[in-house]
C-alpha positions as CSV (number, residue, x, y, z in Angstrom):
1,X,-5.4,-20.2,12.7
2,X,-5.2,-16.7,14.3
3,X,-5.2,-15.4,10.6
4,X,-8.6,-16.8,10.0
5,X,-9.4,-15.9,13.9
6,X,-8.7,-12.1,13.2
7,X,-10.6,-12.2,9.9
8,X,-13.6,-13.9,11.9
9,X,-13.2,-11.2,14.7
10,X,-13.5,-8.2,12.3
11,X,-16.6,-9.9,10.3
12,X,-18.2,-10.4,13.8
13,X,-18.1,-6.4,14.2
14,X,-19.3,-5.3,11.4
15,X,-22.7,-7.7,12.0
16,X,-23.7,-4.8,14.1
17,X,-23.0,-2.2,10.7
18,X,-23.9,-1.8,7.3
19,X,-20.5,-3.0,6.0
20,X,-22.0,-6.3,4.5
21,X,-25.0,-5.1,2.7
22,X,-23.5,-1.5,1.3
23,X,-21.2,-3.8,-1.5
24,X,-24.4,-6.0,-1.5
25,X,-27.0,-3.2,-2.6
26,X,-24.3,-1.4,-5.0
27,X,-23.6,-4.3,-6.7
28,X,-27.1,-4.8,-7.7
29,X,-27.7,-0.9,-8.1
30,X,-24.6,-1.4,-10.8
31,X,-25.8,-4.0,-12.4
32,X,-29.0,-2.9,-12.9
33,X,-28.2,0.9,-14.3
34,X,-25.8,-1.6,-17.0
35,X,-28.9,-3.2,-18.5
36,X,-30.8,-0.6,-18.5
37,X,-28.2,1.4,-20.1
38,X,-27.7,-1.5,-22.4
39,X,-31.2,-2.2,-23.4
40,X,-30.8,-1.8,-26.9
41,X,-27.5,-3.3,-27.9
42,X,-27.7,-6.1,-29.4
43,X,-25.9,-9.3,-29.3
44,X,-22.5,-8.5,-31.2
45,X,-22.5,-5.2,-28.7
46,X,-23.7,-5.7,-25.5
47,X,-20.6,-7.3,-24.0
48,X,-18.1,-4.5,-25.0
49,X,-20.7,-2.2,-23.8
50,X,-21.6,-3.4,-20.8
51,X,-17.8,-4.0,-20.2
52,X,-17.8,-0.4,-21.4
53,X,-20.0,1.0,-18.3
54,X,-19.1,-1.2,-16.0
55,X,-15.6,0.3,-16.1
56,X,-16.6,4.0,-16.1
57,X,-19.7,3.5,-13.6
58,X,-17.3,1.3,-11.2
59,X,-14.3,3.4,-11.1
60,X,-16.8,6.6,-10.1
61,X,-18.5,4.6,-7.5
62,X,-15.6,3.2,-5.7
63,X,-13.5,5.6,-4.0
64,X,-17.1,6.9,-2.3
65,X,-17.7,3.3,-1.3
66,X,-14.2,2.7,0.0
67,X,-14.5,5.8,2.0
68,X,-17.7,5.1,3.3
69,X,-16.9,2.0,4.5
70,X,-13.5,3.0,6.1
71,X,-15.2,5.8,7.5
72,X,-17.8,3.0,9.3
73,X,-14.9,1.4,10.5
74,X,-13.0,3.8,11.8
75,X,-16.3,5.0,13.6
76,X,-16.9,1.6,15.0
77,X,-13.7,1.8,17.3
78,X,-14.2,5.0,18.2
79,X,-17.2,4.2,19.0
80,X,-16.0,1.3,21.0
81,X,-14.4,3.1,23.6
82,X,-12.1,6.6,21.8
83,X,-9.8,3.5,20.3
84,X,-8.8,2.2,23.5
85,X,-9.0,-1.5,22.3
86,X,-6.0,-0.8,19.6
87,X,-4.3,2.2,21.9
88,X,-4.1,-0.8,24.7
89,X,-2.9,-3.5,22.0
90,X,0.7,-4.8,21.5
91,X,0.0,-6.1,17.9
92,X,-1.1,-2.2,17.0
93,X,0.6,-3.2,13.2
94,X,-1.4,-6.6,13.0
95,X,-4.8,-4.6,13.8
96,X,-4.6,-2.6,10.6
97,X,-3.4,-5.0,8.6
98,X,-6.6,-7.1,10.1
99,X,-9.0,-4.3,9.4
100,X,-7.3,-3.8,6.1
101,X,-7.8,-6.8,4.8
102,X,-11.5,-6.6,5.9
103,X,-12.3,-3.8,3.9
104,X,-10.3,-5.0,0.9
105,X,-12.6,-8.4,0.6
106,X,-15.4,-5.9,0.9
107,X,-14.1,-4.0,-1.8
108,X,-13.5,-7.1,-3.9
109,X,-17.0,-8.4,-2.5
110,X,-18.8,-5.7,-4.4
111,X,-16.1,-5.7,-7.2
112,X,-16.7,-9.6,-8.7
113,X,-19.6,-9.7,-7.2
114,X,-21.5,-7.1,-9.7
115,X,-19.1,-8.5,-12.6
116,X,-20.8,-12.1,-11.9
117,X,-24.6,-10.3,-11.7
118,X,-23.2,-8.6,-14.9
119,X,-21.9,-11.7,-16.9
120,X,-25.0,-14.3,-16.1
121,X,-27.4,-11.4,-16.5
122,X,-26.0,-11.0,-20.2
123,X,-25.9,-15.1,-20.7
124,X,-29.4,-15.7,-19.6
125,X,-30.7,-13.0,-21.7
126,X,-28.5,-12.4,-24.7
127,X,-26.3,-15.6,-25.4
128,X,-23.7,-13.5,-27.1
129,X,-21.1,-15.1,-29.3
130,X,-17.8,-15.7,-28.3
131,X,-18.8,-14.8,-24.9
132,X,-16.3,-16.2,-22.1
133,X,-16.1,-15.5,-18.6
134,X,-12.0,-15.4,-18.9
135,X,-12.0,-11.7,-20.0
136,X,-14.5,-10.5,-17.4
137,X,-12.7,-12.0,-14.8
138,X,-9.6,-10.2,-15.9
139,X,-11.4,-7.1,-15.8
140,X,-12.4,-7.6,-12.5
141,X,-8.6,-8.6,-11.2
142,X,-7.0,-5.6,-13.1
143,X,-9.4,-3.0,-11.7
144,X,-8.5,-4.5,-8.2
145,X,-5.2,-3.6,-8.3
146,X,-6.0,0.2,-9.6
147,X,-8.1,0.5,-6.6
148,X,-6.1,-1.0,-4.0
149,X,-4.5,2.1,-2.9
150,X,-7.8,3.3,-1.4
151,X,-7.8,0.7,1.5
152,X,-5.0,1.6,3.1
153,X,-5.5,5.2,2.3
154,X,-9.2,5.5,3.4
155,X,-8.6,3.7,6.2
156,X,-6.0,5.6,7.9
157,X,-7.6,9.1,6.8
158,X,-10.6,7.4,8.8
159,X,-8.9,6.8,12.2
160,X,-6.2,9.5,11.9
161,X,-8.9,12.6,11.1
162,X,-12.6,10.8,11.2
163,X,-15.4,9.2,9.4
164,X,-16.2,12.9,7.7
165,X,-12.5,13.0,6.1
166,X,-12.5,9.6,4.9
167,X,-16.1,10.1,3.0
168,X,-14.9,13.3,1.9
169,X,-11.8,11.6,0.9
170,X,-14.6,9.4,-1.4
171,X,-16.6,12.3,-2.2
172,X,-13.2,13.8,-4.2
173,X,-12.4,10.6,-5.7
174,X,-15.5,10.2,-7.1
175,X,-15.8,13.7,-8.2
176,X,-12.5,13.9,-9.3
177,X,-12.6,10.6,-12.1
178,X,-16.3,11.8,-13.2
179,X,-14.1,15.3,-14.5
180,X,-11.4,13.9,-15.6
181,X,-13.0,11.1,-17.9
182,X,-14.3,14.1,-19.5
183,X,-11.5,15.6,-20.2
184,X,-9.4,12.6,-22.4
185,X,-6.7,14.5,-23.6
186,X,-5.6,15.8,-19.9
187,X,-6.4,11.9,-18.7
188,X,-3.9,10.8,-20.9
189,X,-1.3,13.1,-19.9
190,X,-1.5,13.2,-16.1
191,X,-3.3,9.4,-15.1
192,X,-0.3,8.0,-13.9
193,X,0.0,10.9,-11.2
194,X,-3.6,10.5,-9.6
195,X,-3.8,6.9,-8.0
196,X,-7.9,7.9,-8.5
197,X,-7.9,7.5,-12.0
198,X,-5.9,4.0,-11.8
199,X,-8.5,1.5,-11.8
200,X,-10.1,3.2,-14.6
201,X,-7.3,3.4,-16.7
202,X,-6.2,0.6,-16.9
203,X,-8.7,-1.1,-17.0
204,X,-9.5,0.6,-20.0
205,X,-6.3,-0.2,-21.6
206,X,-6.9,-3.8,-21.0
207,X,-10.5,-3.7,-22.4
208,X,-9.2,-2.0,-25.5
209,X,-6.6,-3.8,-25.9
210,X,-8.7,-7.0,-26.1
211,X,-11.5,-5.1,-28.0
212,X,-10.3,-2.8,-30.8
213,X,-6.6,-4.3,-30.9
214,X,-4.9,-1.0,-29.2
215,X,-1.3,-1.8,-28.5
216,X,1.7,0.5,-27.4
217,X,0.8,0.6,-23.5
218,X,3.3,-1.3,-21.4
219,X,0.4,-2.1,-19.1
220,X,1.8,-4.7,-17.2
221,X,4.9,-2.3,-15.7
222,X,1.5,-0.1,-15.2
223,X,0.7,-2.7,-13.2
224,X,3.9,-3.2,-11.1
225,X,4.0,0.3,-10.6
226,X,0.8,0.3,-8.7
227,X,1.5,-2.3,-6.7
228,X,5.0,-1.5,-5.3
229,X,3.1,1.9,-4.5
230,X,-0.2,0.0,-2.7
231,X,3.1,-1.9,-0.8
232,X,5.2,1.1,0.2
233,X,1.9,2.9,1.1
234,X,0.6,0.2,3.1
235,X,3.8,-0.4,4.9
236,X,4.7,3.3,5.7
237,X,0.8,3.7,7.1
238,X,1.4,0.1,9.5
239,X,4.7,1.3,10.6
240,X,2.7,5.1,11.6
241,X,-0.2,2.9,13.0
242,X,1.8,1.2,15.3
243,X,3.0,4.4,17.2
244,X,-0.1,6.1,17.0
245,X,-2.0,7.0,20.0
246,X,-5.2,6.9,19.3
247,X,-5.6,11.0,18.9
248,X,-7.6,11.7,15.9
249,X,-7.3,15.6,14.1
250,X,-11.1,15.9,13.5
């Protein structure tokens, strides 16, 4: 009951933002640049293709959305008073877990969200063959674990500096997977080190795999690995928020 209170508290707030309709317009934004992109494949290629971009154009977009939206949070209780609310709190931990699991169902708002616009948008107009809704929703599930890092992440880099680190925070992320997909040979070497380049990645591995047959990736320790980070990460930042004092470094 308070769990769903909390949840219900946080949803109230951002009424009063653009929290809700950012994953909203992106999704739609996504979908659209797809099919546009897509507009001449055919019907044996358009769902590896638009698979294909949805992967690449996703895993730029996100760590700018993340941090956009953390950094609108993090403004909000400011905002409300120089963090007063949560400086006066006793559940300080609970608060950031509350406000973290906000802005991960916003991230996974816009996440299956433009994979649904994606997969009816290709049914209505193409009818592919063999064309199930299983692998997209894998797809979708994978690249939320890549990117789950950035809630916890963004969102302290939002309280503990401001809203300008945490969409400069975005700003690199974004920059920093647009270079490095360029550069495959170095991607291959160094992904694993760059939590940015996770969702991506493995993502990819799991669309190839399906796709062209590509095996020797252990991608389910991949996987592991990136959870038991998301988990230490997550727990080190609620332990620091809970003795925080509300002073920000920006």
């Amino acid at each position: 009951m308070y769990f769903m209170k909390a949840l219900r508290v946080e949803h109230i707030k951002s009424k009063r933002t653009m929290l809700n309709i950012i994953p909203f317009a992106l999704s739609l934004i996504v979908t659209i640049c797809i099919l546009f992109i897509c507009r001449t494949s055919n019907k044996d290629e358009i769902v590896s293709n638009s698979l294909y971009y949805w992967i690449n154009i996703s895993s730029i977009a996100v760590p700018l959305l993340v941090g956009i939206l953390a950094g609108i949070m993090g403004e909000q209780e400011q905002e409300a008073g120089n963090y007063q609310v949560i400086r006066k709190s006793i559940h300080r931990g609970q608060n950031f877990f509350f406000k973290s699991l906000y802005l991960l169902s916003l991230l996974a708002y816009f996440v299956f969200f433009s994979m649904i616009l994606l997969y009816i948008s290709i049914w209505s107009v193409y009818h592919p063959d063999n064309f199930t809704a299983l692998l997209f929703l894998k797809t979708a599930l994978i690249f939320m674990v890549g990117s789950l890092f950035l809630v916890p992440f963004q969102l302290w880099s939002s309280f503990y500096f401001n809203m300008g680190a945490s969409i400069g925070f975005g700003i690199f992320g974004t920059i920093f997977v647009a270079y490095i997909s360029s550069l495959p040979m170095i991607e291959e070497r160094i992904w694993r080190l760059i939590p940015w380049t996770w969702s991506m990645k493995t993502t990819s591995i799991y669309f190839d795999n399906n796709t062209l047959n590509v095996q020797g990736v252990n991608l389910p320790l991949d996987l592991m690995i990136q959870l038991l980070f998301f988990v230490l990460l997550f727990v080190g930042i609620v332990l620091w928020f809970k003795k925080w004092e509300g002073q920000t470094k920006g």
